[in-house]
N, C-alpha and C positions, 0 to 999 in steps of 0.2 A: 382269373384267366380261364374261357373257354374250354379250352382242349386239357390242360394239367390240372386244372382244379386248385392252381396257387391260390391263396387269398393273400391279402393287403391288406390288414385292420387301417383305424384311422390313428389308431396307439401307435404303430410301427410308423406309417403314414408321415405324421406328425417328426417323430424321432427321427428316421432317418432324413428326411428332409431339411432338419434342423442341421445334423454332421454335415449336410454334402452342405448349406448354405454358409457353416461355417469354416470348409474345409474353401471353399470360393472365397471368402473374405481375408483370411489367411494365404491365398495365392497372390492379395494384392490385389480383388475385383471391388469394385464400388459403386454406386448407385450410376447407371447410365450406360456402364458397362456389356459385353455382351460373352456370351456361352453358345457354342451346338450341339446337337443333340444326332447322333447318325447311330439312332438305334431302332430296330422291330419293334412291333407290339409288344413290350418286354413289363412282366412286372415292376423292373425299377424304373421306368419310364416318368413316372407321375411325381415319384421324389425329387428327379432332378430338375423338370419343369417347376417343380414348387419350391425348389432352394430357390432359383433363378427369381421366381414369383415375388416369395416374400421377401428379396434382399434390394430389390428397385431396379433389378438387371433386365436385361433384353438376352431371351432366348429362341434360338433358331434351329428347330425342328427339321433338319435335312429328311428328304423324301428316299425310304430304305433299299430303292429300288436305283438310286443313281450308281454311276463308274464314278472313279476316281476321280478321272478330269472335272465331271460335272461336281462332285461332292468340293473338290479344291476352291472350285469356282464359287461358290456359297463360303465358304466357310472363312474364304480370306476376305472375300469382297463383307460380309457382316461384320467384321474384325473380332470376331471372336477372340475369349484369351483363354480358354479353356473347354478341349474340342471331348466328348463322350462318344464312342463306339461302344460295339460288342461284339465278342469272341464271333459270333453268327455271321459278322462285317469283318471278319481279320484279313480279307485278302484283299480287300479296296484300303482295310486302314494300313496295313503293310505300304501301298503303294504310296500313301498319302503321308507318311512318317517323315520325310523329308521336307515337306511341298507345304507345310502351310506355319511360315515364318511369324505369326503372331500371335502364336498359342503358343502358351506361357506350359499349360498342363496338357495331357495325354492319358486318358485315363478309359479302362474297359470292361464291362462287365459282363459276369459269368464266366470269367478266366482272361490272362493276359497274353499278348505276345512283348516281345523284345520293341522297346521303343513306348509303350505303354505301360502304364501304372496298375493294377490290378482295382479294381475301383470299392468292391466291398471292402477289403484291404486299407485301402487308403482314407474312406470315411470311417471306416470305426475310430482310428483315431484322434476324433473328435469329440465333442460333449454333444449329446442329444439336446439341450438348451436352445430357445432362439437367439440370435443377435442380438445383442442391446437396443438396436433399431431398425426395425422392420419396416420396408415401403412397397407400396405396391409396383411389382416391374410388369415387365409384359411382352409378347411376342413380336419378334422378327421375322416376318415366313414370307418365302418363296416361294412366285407362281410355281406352277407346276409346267413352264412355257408349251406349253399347246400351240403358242404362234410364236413363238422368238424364245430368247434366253429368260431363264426366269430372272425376274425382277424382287426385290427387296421390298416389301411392304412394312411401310416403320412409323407408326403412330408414336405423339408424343407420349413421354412418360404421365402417369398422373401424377406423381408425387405428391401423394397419400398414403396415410399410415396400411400397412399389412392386415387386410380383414375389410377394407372398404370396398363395398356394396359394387362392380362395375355392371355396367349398362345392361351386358348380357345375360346375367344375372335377374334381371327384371324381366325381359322377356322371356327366358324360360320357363318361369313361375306364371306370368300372367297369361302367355300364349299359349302354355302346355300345361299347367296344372302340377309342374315339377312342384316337390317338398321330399321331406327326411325321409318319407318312405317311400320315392320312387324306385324304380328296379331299372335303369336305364342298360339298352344290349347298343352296344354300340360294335357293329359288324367291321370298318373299314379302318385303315389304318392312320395312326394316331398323330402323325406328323403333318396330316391336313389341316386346315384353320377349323370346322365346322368339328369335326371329332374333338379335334384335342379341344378348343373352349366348352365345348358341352362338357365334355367329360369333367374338366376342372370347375365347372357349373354346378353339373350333381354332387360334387364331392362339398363343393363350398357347402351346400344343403345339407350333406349329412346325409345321402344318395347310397345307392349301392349300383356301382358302374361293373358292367358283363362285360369284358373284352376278347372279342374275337383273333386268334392270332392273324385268320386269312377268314376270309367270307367263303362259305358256301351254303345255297339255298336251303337244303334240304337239313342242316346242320341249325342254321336258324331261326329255323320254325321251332326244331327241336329245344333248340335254347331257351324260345320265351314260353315253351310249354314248363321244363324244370325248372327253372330260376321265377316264374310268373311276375315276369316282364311285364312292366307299366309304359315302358314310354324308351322311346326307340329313333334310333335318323338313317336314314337311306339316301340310297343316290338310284335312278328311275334303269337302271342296269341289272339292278338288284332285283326288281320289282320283277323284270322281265324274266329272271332266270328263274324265278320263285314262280310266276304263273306258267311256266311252261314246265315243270314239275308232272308227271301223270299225277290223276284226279286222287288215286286212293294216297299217293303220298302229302299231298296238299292237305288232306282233309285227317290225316290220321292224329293229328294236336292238338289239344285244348287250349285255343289262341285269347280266352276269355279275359283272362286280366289286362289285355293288350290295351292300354286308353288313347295316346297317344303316337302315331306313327308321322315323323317329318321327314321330308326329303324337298334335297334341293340341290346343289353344286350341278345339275345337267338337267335340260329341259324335259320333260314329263309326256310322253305322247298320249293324245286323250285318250286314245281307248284303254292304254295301259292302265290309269288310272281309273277310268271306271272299273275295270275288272276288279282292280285292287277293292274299290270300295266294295263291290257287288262282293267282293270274297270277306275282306275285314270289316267293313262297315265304314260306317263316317267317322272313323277317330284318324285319318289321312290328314298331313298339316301342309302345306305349301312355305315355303318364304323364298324370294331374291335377294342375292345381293354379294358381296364378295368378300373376299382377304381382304378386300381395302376399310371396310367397315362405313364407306362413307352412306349408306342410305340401306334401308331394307323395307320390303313389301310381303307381307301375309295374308294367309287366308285359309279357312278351315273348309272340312267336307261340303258342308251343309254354302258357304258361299259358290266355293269352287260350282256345285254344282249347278247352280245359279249364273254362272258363268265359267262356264266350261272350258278350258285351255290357258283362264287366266293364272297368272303369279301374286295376284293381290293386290292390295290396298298399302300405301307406305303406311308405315308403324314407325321409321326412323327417317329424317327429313321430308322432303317434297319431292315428285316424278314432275319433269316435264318433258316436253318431246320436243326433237330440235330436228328440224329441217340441214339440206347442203349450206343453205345459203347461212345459214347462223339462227334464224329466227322460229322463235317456236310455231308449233304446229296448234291447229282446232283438234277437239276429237275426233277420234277415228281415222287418225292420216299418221301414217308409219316413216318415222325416225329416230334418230340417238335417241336413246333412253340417256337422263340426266338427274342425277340426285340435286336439292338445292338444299341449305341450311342442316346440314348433314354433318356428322365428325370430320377434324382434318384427319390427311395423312399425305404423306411423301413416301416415294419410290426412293430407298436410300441408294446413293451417290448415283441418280440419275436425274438429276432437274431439269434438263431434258424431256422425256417422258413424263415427269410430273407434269411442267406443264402443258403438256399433250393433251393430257384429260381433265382440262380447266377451261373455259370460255372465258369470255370478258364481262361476265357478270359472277366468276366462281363458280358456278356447280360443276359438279364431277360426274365423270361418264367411265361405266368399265368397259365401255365397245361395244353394247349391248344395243340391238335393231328392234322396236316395239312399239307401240300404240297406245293406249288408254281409249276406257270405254265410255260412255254418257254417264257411269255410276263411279267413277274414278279407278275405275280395277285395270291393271297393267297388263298386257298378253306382249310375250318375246315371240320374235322373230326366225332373228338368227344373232351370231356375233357381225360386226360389219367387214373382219378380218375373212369370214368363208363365204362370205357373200361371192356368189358366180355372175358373171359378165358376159352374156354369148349374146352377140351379133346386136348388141348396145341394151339390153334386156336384165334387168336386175334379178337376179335367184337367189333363194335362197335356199338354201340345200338343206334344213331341219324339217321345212315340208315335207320333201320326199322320204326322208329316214324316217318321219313319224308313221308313214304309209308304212313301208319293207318292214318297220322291225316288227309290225302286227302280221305279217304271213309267217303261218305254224310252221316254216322249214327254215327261216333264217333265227340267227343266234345273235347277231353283230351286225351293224353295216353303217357305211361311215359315206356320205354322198360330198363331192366334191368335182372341181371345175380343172380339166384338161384341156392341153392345145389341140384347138382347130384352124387350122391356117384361113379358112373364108370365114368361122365367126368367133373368133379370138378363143374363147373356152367354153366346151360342150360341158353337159352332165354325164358322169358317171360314176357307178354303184359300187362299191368294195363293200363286200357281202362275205361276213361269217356263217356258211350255214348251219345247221344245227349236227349234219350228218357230211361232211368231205365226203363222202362216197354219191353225193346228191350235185354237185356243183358239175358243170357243165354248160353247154349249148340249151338244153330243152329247161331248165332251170335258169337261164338267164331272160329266156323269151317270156318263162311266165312271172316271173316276178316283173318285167318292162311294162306286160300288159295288167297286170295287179295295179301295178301304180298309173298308167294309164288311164284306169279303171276308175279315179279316185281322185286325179289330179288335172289339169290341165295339161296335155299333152306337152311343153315348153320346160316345166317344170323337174321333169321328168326323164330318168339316166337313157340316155343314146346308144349304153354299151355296160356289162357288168361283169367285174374282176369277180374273183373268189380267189381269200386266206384264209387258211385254218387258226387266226386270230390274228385280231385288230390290235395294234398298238393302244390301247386306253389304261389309263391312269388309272389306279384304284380308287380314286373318288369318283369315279365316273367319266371324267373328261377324255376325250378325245385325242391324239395325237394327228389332228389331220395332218399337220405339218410336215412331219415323217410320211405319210401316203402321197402327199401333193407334191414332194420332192421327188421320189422314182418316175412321178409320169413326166415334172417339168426339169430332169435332167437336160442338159447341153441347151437351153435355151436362156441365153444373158437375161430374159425380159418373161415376165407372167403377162405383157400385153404385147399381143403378134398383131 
């Protein structure tokens, strides 16, 4: 653990994770079954994903940052039978002690309140032993709903014995160079897909995983200088608070051992990325692809730069690109991105939505607006959910953000489509700048003509808000939905 210096042997690792999987079998849970998790960056974090792991259970990582109501709403809808908070959560789990009628246990770690079990407490009294049958289980996770309520992502079970090889596994060893002696810094918090599997990746190896309690820039440089850090994931937010660091603090680290650096969960603005390579060199990794597991696309420095803004080449299924009308597209012609011959999965108790993101040939689509190039390399757009509409004009608003978030005064900014009664919805700018004491009138005029400057006038915000911070998710994503509701208050309709 970053900031306390806790350690986790793979001795203790092992052991406890054995108690908590046998104190779960002993509750009455069974292969198929499901467990939540509404805890921080917590040392015991990794045990209780790995009881869940090796017992053939489905575990559901709640995001540490929800209320009550949102936390209730996951944790009944997964059916959880055995809900885990911490002392850190006791005032959302207080609320929630009532409210979720299919958890069998209640159990808290690093101290309890009334209505919960005390959770060290309650697994010692177990034998450190595995199960007589171990299988592999596997995660439950929850968008992060950036456009609507999170959704249930639930791949089948494998039902394979505990210690078998999964998919992701293979590509972090062959795309990254992962093995036993990695130094993995994993900065962002654990209850995302892309963290928590890595992190249970390295450990599979025999890894030594850095856990950040909270990100910060200046903190993580520092990190992979003492621990000499091999191999790291970011989200392109990150990237940006780290280069806009003054020059003598950026440079005062021996970033040497660093081999590996990937980021992905939010789109990359080029020049951010070049900067990064120009500062860390070509050890930068790209991949697409989501919670859903159904397809993914990669690609290393040395391609990237070769083709500049792209997300890669698939490594898991086939991309193709689909048109309104159903039918795919040639290269070079922008629409749905679609995985084909890819993993299944189902949005649980929504097959509805599942098949949403199905056509009549099966491939799967995660909303995702893109292209392919003459060499088969993928370049994203936008999602098709922030897609803007003014005056019958398609926008897409990652454009202009990837311009604004390269001017040295903004910190944040999130571009999105507001009512215009003559051309249904304009662009505008909701800009974090790096200094409040900056935001204003003569600060909105020159960031309009920055991006003027750069983009096709159309394109381009009509009018620029300023907050002293943007709603985003700590993997990076966006909350547009929360910005795009204040402007489209009291209108039944997002089309005037």
């Amino acid at each position: 653990m970053a900031s306390t210096g806790e350690v986790v042997t793979y001795r203790a690792l092992d052991e406890r994770s054995n108690r908590c999987a046998q104190l779960l079998w002993d509750v009455g849970l069974r292969p198929g079954d499901g467990i939540a998790l509404f805890v921080e960056n917590h040392p015991r974090f990794f045990e209780i994903a790995w009881a869940a792991q090796r017992s053939g259970l489905y575990y559901t990582a709640v995001s540490a940052r929800l209320t009550a109501p949102e936390v209730e709403y996951i944790v009944n809808d997964c059916g959880a039978r055995v809900f885990f908070t911490s002392y850190a959560k006791r005032e959302v789990a207080e609320a929630l002690r009532d409210r979720l009628p299919g958890v069998r246990r209640r159990l808290m770690v690093s101290g309890a309140i009334p209505g919960y079990a005390p959770y060290e407490e309650s697994v010692a009294a177990y034998p450190g032993h595995p199960l007589d049958r171990e299988l592999e289980g596997s995660d439950l996770l929850y968008s992060s709903g950036t456009t609507g309520r999170p959704k249930g992502v639930k791949p089948p079970l494998p039902g394979k014995p505990a210690g078998t090889m999964p998919a992701i596994l293979r590509l972090v060893t062959q795309l990254y160079g992962a093995d036993s002696d990695a130094v993995y810094l994993s900065p962002a918090p654990l209850y995302h897909a892309a963290p928590l599997r890595f992190n249970l990746s390295v450990q599979r190896l025999g890894g030594t995983c850095v856990i950040m309690e909270h990100f910060d820039a200046l903190e993580a440089l520092r990190l992979i200088e003492r621990f000499r850090v091999t191999f790291s994931q970011w989200v392109p937010t990150m990237f940006v608070r780290m280069l806009k660091l003054p020059e003598t603090e950026r440079s005062a680290f021996d970033l040497s051992s660093h081999r590996a650096a990937v980021h992905a969960a939010a789109p990359c603005p080029v020049e951010v990325k070049e900067q990064m390579i120009a500062w860390w060199g070509p050890i930068l990794h790209e991949y697409y692809g989501g919670t859903e597991g159904n397809g993914l696309t990669a690609l290393d420095s040395k391609e990237w730069l070769s083709h500049r803004g792209s997300v890669g080449k698939p490594v898991l299924g086939e991309v193709h690109i689909v048109g309104e009308d159903g039918r795919e597209l040639p290269v070079g012609e922008t629409g749905m991105v679609y995985f084909a011959n890819g993993p299944r999965f189902e949005y649980h108790n929504d097959p509805e939505k599942t098949s949403s993101t199905r056509n009549e040939k099966g491939w799967t689509t995660l909303g995702d607006i893109g292209y392919v190039d003459r060499d088969g390399y993928v370049y994203l757009t936008d999602r098709k959910a922030h897609m803007i509409i003014s005056g019958g004009v398609n926008i897409y608003p990652q454009e202009a953000e990837n311009v604004l978030i390269t001017h040295p005064k903004v910190a944040d900014v999130a571009v999105i489509g507001v009512p215009n009664e003559d051309f249904g919805e304009e662009v505008k700018a909701v800009v974090q700048p790096i200094d409040m004491a900056d935001a204003g009138p003569a600060l909105a005029r020159e960031l309009m003509e920055y991006c003027r400057q750069r983009l096709s006038d159309l394109k381009c915000p009509r009018s620029v808000d300023f907050e002293p911070e943007l709603p985003r998710h700590p993997t990076g994503k966006l909350y547009k939905r929360l910005l795009k509701d204040r402007y489209w208050k009291g209108h039944k309709t997002r089309i005037l």
